[in-house]
DSSP file (Angstrom, degrees, kcal/mol; ACC not computed):
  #  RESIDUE AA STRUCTURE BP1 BP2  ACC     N-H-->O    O-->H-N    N-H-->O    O-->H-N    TCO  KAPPA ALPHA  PHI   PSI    X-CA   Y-CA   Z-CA
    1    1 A X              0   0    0      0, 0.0     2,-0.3     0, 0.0     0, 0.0   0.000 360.0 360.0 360.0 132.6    0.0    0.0    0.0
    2    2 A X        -     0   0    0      1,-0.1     3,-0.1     3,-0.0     0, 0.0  -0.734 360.0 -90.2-116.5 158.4    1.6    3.4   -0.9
    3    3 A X        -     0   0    0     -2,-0.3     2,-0.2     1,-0.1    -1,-0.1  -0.183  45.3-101.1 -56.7 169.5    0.6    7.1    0.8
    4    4 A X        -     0   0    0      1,-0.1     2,-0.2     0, 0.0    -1,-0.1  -0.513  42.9-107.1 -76.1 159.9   -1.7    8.9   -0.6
    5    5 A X        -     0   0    0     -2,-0.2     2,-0.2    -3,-0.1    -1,-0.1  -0.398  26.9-139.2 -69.3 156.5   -0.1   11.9   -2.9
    6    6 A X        -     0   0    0     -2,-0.2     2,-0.2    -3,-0.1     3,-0.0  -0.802  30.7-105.2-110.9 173.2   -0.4   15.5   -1.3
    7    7 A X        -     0   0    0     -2,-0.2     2,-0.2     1,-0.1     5,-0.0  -0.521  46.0 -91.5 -90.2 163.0   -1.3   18.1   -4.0
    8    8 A X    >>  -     0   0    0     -2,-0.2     3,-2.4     1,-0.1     4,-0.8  -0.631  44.0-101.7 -81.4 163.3    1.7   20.5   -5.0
    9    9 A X  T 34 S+     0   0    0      1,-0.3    -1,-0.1     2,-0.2    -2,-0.0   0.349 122.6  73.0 -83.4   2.6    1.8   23.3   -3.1
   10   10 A X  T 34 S+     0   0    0      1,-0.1    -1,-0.3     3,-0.0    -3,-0.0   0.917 101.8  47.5 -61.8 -52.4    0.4   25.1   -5.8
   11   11 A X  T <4 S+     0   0    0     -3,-2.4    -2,-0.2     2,-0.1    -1,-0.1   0.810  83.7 126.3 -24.0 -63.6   -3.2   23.2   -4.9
   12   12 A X     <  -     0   0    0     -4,-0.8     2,-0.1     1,-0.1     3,-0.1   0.112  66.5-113.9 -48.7 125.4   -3.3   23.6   -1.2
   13   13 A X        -     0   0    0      1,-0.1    -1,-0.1     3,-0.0    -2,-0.1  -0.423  31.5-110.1 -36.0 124.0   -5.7   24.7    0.3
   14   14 A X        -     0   0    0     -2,-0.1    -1,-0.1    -3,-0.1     2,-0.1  -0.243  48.5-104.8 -37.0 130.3   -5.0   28.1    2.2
   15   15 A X        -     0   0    0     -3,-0.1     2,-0.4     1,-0.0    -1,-0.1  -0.588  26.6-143.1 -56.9 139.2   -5.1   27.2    6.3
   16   16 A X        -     0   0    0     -2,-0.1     2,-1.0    -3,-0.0    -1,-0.0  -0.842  19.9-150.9-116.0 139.6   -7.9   28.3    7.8
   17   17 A X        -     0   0    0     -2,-0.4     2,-0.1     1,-0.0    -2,-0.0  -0.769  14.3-103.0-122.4 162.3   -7.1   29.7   11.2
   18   18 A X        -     0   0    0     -2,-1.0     2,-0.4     1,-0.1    -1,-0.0  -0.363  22.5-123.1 -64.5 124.5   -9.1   29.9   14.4
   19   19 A X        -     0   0    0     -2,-0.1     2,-0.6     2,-0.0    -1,-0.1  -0.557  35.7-165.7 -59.3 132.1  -10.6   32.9   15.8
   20   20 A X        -     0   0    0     -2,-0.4     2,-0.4     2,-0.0    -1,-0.0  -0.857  18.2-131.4-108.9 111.1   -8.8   33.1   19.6
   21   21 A X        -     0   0    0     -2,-0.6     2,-0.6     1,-0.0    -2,-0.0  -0.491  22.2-129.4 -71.4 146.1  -10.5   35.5   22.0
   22   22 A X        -     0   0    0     -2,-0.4     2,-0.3     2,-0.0    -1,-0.0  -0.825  19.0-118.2-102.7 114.6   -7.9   37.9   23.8
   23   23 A X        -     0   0    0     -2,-0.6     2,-0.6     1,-0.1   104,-0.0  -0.520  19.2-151.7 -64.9 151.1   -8.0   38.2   27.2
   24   24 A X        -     0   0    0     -2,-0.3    -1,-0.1     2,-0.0    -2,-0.0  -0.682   8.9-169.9 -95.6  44.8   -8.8   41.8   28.7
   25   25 A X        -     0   0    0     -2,-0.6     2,-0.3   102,-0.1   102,-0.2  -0.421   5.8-166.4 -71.5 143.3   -7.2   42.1   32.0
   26   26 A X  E     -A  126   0A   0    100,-2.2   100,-0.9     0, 0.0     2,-0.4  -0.876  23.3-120.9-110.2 135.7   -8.6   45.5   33.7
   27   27 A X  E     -A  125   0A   0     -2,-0.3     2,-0.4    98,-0.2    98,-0.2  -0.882  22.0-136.5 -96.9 145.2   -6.6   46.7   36.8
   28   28 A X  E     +A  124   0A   0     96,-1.6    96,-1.8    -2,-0.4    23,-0.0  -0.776  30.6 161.8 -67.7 103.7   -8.3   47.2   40.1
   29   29 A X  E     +A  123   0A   0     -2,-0.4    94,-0.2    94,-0.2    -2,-0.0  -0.213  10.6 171.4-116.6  44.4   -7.9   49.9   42.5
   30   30 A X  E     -A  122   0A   0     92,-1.0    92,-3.1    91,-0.1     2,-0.3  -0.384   9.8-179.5 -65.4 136.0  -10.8   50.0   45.0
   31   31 A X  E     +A  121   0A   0     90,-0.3     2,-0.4    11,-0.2    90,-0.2  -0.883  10.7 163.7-136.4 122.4  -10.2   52.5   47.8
   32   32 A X  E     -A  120   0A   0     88,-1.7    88,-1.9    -2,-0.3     2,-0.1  -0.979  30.7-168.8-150.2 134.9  -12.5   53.4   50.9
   33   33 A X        -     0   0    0     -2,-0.4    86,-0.2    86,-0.2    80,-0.0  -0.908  46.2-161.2-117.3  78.7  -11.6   55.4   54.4
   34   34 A X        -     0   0    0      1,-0.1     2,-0.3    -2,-0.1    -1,-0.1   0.299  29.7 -95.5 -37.4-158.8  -15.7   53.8   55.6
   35   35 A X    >   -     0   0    0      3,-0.4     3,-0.8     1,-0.4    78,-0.4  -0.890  56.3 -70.7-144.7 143.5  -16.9   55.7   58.2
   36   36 A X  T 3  S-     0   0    0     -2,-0.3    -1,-0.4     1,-0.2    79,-0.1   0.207 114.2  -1.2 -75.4 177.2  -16.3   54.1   62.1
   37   37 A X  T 3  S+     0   0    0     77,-0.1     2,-0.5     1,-0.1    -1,-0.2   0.492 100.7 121.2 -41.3  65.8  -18.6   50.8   62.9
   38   38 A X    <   -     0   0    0     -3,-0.8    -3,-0.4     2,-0.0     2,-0.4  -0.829  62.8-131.9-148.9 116.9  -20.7   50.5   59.2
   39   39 A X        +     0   0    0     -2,-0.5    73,-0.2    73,-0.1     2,-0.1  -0.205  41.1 171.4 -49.6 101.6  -20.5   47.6   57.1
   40   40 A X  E     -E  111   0B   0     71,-4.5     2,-0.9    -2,-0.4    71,-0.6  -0.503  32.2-105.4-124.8-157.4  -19.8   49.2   53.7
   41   41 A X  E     -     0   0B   0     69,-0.2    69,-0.3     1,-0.2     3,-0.1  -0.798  24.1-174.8-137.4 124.5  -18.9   47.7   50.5
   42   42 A X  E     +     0   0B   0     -2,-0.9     2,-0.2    67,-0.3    80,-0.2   0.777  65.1   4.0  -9.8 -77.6  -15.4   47.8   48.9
   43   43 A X  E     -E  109   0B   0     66,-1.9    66,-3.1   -13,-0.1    -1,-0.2  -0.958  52.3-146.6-160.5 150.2  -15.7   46.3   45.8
   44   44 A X  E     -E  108   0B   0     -2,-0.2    64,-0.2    64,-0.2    63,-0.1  -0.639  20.2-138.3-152.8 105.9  -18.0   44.9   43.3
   45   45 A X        -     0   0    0     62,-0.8     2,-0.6    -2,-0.2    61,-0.4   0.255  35.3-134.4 -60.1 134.2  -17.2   42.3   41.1
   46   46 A X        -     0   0    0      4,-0.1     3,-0.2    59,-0.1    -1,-0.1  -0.704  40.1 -81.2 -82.4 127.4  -19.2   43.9   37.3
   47   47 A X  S    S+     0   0    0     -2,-0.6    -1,-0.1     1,-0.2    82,-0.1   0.241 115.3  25.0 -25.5 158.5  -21.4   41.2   35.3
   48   48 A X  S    S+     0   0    0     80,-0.1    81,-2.8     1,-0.1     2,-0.4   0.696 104.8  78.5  17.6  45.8  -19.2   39.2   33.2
   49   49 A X  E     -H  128   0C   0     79,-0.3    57,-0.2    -3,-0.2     2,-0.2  -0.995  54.1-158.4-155.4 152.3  -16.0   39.4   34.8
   50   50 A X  E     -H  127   0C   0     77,-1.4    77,-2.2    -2,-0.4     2,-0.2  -0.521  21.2-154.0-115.6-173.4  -14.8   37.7   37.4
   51   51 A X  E     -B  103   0A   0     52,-2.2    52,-2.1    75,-0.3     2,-0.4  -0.988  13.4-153.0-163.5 160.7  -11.6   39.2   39.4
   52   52 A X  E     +B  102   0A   0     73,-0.4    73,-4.4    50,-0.3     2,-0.3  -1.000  37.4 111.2-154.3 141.1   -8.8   38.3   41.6
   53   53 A X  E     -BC 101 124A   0     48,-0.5    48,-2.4    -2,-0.4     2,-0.3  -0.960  48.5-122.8 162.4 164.7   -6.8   40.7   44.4
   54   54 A X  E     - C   0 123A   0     69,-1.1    69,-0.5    -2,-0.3     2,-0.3  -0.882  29.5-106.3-133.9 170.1   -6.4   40.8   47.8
   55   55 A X  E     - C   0 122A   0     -2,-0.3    43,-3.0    67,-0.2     2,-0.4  -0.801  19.0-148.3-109.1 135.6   -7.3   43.8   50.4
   56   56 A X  E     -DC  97 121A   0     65,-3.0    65,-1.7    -2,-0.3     2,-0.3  -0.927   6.3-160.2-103.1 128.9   -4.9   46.2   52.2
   57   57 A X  E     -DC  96 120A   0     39,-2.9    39,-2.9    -2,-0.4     2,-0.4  -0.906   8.3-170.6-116.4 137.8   -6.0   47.4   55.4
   58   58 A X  E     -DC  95 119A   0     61,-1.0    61,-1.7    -2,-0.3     2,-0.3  -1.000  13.5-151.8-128.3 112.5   -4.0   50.8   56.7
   59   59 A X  E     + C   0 118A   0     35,-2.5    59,-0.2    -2,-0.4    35,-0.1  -0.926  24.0 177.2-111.7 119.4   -4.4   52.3   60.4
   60   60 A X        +     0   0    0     57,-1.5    -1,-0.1    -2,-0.3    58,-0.1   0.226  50.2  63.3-107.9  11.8   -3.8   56.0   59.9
   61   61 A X  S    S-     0   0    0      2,-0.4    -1,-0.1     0, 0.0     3,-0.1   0.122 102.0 -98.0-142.4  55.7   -4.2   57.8   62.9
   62   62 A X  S    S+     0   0    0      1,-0.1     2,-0.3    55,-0.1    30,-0.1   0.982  92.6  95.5  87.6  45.6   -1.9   57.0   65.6
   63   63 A X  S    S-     0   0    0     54,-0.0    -2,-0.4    52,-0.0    30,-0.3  -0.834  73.6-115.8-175.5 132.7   -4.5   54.4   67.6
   64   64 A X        +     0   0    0     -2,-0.3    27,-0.2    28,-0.1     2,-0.2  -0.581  45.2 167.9 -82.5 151.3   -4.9   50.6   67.4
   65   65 A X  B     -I   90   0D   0     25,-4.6    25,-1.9    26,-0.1     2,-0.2  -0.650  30.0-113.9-147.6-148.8   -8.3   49.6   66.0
   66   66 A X        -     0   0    0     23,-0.3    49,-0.3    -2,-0.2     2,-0.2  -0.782  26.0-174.3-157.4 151.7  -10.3   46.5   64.6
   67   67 A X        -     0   0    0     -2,-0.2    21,-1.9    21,-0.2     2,-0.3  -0.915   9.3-153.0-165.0 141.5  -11.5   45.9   61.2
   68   68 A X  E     -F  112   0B   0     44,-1.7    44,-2.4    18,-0.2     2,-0.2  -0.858   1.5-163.6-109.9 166.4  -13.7   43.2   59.4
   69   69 A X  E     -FG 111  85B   0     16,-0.7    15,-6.8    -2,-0.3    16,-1.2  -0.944   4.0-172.1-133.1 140.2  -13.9   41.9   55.6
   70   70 A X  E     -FG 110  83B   0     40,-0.9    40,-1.1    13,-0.3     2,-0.5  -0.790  14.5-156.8 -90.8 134.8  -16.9   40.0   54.5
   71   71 A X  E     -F  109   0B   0     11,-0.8     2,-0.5    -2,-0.4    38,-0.2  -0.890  21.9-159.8-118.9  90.8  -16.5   38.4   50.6
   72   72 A X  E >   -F  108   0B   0     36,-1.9    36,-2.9    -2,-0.5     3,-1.0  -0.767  14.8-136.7 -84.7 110.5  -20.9   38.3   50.1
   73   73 A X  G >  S+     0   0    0     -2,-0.5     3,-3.3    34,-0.2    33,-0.1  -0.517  89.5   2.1 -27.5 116.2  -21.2   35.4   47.0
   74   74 A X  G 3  S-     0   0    0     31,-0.5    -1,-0.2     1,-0.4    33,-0.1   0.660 130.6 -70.4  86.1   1.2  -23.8   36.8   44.5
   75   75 A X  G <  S+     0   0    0     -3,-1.0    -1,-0.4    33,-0.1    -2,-0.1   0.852  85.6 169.6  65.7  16.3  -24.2   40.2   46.8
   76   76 A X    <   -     0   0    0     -3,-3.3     2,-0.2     1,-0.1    -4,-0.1   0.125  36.1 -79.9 -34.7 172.1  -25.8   38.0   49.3
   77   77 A X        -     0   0    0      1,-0.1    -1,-0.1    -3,-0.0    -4,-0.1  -0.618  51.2 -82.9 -71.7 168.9  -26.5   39.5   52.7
   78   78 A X        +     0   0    0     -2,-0.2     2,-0.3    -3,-0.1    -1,-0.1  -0.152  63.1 151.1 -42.7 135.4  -24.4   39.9   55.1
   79   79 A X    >   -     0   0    0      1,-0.1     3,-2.2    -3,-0.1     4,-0.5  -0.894  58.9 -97.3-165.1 150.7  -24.0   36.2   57.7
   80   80 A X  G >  S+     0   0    0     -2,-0.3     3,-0.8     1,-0.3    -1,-0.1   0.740 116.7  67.6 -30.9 -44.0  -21.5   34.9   59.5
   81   81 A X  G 3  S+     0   0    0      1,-0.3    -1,-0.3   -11,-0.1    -3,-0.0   0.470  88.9  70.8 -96.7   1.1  -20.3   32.6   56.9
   82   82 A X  G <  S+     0   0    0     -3,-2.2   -11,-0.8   -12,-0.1    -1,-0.3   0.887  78.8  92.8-103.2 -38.0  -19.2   35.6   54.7
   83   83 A X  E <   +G   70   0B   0     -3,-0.8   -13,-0.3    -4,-0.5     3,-0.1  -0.130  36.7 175.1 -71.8 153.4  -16.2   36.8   56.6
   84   84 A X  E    S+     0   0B   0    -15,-6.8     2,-0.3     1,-0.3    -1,-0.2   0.791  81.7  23.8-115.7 -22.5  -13.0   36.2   56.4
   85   85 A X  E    S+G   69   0B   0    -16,-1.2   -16,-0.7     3,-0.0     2,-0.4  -0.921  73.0 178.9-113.3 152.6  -11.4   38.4   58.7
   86   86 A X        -     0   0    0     -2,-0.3   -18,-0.2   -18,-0.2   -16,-0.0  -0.866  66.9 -12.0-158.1 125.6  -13.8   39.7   61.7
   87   87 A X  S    S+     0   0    0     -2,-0.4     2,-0.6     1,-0.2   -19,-0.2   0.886  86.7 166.7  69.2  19.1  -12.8   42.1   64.6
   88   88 A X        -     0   0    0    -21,-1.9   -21,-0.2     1,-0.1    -1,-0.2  -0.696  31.7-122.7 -98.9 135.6   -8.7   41.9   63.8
   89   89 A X        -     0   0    0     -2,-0.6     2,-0.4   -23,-0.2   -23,-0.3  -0.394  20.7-166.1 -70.7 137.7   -6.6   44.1   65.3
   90   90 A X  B     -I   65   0D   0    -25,-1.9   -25,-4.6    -2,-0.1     3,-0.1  -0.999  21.5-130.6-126.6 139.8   -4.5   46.2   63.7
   91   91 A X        -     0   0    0     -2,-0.4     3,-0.4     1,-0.2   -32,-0.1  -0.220  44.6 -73.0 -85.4 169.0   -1.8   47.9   65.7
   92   92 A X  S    S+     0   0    0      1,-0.3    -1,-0.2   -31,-0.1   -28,-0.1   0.195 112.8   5.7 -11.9 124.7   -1.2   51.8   65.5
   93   93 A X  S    S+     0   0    0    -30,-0.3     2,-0.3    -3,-0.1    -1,-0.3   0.923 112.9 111.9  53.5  43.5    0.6   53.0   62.1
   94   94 A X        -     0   0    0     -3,-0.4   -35,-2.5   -35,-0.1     2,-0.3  -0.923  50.2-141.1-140.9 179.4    0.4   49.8   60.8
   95   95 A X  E     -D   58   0A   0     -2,-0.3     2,-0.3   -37,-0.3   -37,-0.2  -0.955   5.5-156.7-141.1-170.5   -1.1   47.4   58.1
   96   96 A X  E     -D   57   0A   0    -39,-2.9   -39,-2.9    -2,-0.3     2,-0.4  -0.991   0.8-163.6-155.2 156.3   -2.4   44.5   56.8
   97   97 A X  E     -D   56   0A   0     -2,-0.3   -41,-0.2   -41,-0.2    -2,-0.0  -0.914  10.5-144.9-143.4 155.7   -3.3   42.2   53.9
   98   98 A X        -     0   0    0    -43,-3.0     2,-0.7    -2,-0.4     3,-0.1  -0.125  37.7 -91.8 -88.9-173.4   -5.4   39.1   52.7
   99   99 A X        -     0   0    0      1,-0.2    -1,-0.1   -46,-0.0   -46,-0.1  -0.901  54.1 -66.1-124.5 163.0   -4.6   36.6   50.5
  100  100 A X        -     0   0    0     -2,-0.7     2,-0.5     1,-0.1   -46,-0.2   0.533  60.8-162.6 -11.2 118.6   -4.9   36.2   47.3
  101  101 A X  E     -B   53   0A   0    -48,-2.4   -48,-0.5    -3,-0.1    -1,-0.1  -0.753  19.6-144.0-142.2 125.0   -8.7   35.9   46.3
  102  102 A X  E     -B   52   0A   0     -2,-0.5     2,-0.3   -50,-0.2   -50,-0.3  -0.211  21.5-162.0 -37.8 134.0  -11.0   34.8   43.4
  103  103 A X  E     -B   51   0A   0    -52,-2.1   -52,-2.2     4,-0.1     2,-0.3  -0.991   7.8-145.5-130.6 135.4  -14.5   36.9   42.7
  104  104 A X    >   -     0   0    0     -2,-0.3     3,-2.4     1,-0.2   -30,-0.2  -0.698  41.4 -76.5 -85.8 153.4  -17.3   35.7   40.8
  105  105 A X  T 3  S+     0   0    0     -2,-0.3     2,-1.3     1,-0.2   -31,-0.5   0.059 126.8  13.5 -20.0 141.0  -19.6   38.2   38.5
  106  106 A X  T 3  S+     0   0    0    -61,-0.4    -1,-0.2   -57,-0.2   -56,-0.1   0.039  94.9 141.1  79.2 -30.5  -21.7   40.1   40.8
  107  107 A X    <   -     0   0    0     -3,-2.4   -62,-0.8    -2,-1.3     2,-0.3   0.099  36.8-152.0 -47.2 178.9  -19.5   39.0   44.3
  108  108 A X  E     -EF  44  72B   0    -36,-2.9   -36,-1.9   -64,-0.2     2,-0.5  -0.996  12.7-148.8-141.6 133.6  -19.2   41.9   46.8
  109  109 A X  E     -EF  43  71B   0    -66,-3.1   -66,-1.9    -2,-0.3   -67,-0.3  -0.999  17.1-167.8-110.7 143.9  -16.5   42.8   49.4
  110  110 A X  E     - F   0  70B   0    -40,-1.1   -40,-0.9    -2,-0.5     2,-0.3  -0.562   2.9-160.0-107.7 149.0  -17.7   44.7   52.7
  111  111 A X  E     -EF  40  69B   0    -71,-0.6   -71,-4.5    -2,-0.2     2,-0.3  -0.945   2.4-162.0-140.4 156.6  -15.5   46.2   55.0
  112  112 A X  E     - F   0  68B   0    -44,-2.4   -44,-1.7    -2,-0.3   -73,-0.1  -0.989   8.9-147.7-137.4 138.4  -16.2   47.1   58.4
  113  113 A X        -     0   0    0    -78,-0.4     2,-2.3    -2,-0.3     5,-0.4  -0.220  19.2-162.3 -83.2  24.3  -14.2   49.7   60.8
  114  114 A X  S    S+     0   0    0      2,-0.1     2,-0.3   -78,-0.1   -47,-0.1  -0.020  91.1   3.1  31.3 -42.5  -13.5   50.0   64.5
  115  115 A X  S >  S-     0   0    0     -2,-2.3     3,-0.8   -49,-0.3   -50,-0.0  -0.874  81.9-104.5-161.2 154.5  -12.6   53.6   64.1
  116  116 A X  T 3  S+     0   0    0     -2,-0.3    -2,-0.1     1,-0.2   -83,-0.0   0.285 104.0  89.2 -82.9  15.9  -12.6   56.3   61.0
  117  117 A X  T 3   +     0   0    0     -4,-0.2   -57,-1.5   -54,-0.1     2,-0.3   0.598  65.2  99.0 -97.7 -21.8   -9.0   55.8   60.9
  118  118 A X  E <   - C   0  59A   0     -3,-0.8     2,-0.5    -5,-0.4   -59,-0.2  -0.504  45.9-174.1 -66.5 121.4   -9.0   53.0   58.6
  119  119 A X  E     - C   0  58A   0    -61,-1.7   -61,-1.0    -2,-0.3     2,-0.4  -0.961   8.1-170.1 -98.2 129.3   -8.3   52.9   54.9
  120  120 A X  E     -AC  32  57A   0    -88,-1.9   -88,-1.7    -2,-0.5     2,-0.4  -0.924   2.4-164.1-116.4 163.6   -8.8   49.6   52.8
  121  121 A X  E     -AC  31  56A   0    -65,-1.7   -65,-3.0    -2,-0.4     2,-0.4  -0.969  11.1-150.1-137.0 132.6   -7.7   49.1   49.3
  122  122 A X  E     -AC  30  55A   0    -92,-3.1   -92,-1.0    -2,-0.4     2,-0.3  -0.690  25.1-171.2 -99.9  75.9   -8.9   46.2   46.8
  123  123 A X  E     +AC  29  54A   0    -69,-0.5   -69,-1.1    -2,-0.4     2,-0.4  -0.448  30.2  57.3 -58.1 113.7   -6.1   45.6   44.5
  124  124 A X  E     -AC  28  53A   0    -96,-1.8   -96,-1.6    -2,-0.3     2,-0.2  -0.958  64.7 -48.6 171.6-163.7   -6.1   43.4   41.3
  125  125 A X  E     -A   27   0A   0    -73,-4.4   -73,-0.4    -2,-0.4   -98,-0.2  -0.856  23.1-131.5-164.2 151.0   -7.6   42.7   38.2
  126  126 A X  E     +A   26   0A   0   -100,-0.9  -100,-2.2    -2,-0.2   -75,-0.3  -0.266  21.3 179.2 -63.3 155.1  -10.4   42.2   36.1
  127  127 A X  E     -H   50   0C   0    -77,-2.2   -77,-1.4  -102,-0.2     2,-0.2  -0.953  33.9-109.3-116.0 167.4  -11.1   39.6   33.7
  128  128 A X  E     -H   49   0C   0     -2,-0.2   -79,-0.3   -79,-0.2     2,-0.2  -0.550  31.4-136.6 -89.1 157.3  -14.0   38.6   31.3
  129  129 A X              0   0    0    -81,-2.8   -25,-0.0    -2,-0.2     0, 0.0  -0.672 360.0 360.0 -77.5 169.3  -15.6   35.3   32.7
  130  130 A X              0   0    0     -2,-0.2    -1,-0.2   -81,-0.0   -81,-0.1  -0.084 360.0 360.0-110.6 360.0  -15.9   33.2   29.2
């Protein structure tokens, strides 16, 4: 049995090639100084995109204080089962950061404050969900 022939190259069909979508990454800067003991909300992941960051927490005025963050699935409400930090101190002039975290379309982070002294930051970047 012998190969088949290919055509000369005169023949050939052109290659047809695949359209590839290009991802989009968008950078992330949320920033909020909330206002002392009110759950307020960070960041909020926009319909089709997911996102990934972590939050910086900043004590700026000379006083140790307390601080929560909630990551609400879907913009749920608020429940226990949504924080991941709750009531942690952070010492005078100092800060702090989460780790690394996934967000689906629509999720929400809430921050909560001990004191107005607090700044938090959401840092990252968007992407489109496919």
């Amino acid at each position: 049995m012998t190969a088949p022939q290919l055509p000369d190259r005169a023949q050939r069909r052109p290659r047809r090639f695949e359209m590839v979508q290009v991802t989009r990454e968008r950078p992330i800067e949320a920033q909020l100084a909330p206002s002392a003991t009110t759950l307020t909300t960070l960041y909020t992941v926009p319909p089709g995109w997911r996102a990934k960051g972590s939050v910086l927490v900043c004590e700026r005025g000379g006083a140790a204080a307390t601080f929560r963050i909630a990551h609400r699935p879907d913009g749920d409400s608020i429940d226990n089962k949504h924080y991941m930090a709750y009531d942690r101190a952070l010492p005078a002039n100092s800060e702090d950061e989460t780790i690394e975290l996934w967000l689906d379309e629509t999720d929400v982070i809430s921050v909560y404050a001990s004191s107005g002294d607090l700044s938090f930051a959401f840092n990252g970047v968007e992407v489109p969900k496919l």
